[in-house]
C-alpha positions in Angstrom: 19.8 28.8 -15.7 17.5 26.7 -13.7 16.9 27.1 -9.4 16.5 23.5 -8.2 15.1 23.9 -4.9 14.8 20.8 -2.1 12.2 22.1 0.4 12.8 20.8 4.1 14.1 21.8 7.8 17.3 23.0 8.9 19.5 21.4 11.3 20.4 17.9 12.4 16.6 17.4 14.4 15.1 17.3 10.9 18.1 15.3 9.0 16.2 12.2 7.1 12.5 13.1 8.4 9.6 12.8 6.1 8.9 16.6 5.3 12.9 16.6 4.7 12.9 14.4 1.5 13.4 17.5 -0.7 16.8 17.8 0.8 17.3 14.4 0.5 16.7 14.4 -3.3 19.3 17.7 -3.7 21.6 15.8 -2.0 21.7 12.5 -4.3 21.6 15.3 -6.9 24.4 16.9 -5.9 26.5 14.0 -5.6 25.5 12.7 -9.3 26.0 16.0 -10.5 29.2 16.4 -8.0 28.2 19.9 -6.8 29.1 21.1 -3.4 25.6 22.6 -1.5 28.1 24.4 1.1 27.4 28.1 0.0 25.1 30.3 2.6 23.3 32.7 -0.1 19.8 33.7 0.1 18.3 32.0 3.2 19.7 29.1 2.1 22.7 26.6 1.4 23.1 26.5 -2.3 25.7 24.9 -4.3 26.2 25.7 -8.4 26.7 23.5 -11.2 25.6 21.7 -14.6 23.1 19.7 -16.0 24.2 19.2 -19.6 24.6 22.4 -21.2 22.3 24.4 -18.3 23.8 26.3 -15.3 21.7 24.7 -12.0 21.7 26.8 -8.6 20.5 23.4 -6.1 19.1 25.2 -3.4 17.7 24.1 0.3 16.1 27.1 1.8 17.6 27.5 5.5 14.1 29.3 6.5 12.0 26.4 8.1 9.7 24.8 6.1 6.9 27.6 6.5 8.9 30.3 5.3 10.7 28.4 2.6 8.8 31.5 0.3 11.6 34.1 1.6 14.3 32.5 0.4 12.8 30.8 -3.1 11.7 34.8 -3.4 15.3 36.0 -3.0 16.9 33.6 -5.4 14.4 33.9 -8.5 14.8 37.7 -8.0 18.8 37.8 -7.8 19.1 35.3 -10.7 16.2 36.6 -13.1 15.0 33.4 -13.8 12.0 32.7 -16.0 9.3 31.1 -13.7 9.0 27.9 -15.6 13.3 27.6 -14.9 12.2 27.2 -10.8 11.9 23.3 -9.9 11.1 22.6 -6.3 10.7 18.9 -4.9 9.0 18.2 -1.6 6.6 16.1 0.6 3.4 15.0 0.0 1.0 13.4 2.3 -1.4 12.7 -0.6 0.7 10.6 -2.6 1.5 6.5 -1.6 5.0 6.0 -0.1 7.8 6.2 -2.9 5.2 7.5 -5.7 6.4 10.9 -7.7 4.1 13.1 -9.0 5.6 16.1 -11.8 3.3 19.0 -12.5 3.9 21.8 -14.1 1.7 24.0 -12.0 -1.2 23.5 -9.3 -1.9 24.7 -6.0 0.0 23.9 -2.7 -2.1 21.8 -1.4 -2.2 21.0 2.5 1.8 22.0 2.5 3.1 25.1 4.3 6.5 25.2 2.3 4.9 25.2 -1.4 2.1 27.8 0.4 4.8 30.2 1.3 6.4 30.2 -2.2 3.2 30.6 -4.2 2.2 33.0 -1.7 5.2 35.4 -2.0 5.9 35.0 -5.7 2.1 35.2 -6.7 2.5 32.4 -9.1 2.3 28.7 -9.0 2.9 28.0 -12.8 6.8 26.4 -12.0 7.7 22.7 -12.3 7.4 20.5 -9.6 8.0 17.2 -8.2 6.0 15.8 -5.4 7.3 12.8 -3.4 4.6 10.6 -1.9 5.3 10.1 2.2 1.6 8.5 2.7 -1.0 9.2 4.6 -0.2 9.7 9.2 -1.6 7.1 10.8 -5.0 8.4 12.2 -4.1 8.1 15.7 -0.7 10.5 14.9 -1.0 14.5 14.5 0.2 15.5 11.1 2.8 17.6 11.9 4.3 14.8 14.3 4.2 12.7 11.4 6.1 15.3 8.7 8.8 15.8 11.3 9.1 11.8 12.1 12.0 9.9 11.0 11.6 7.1 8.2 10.8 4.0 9.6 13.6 1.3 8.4 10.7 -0.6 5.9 10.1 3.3 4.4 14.2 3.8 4.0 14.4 1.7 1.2 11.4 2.8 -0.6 12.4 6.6 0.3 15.7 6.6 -0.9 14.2 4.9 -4.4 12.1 7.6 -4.9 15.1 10.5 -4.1 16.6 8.9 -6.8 13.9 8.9 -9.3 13.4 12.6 -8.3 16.9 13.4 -9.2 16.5 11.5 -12.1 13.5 13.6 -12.9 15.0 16.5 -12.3 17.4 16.4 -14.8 14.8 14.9 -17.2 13.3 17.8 -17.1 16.3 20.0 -17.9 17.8 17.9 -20.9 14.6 17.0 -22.2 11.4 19.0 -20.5 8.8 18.3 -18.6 6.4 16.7 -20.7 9.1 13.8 -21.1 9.9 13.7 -17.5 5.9 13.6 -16.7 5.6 10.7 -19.2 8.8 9.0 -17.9 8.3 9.7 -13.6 4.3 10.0 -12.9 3.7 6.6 -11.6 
């Protein structure tokens, strides 16, 4: 079984803001993959399915971004899943607009979401897939831009990479990582 968690906000205020492109991915996921994220399990809305031959648990923590630990915590725990079986896509402000970056480890960075999971399951040897949002504009506070909504040139280029992620995702399930790092790192 494999956890595929989408790390964003809760609630309409956040819908199709930067910081909620995890979400965003799950949910062109999802509909590929015709799975229904409708369940409230674990701090989070989760919705079960396949990816080939593997079960998939999509999950998009309900906890705010900064606590997206407690939930990610609950789920690996409940399921017993092997850490390398956790893939969680989200944000970065390190990476150019549409670019994906897959790692199978590293460190969290500047973001609060992959801080809280690393911090509560005391590892950071899982899969992930980093979306590039760029760099705020200097005169804009970080945490205004993360919580912005996608201009309409970014929309296009966004939604591209969501579906690249998705892509990746289940690259990495059918054929592993190293494949889907070869395929997706651009």
């Amino acid at each position: 079984m494999f956890v595929v968690a989408g790390l964003g906000n809760p609630g309409i205020k956040y819908a199709d803001t930067r910081h909620n492109i995890g979400f965003i991915t799950l949910d062109y996921l999802a509909q590929q993959l015709n799975i229904n994220i409708n369940k409230i399990k674990h701090k989070a809305l989760v919705g079960e399915g396949y990816i080939g031959v593997e079960k998939v648990l999509l999950v998009k923590p309900q906890t705010y971004m900064n606590l997206s630990g407690e939930s990610i915590l609950d789920v690996v725990e409940y399921y017993k899943i092997p850490i390398e079986n956790l893939i969680v896509i989200y944000d970065d402000v390190d990476l150019p607009k549409g670019v994906l970056r897959i790692r199978q480890k590293g460190s969290a960075g500047s973001h609060n979401g992959m801080k809280s999971i690393i911090y509560l399951l005391q590892r950071d040897d899982f899969p992930r897939i980093r979306i590039g949002i760029g760099k705020q504009p200097e005169y804009m506070d970080l945490a205004d831009y993360v919580t912005g909504k996608f201009t309409k040139d970014e929309i296009p280029i966004m939604a591209e990479a969501a579906k690249k992620a998705a892509e990746a995702v289940q690259e990495i399930i059918v054929k592993g990582i190293a494949s889907a790092m070869n395929k997706f790192n651009g």
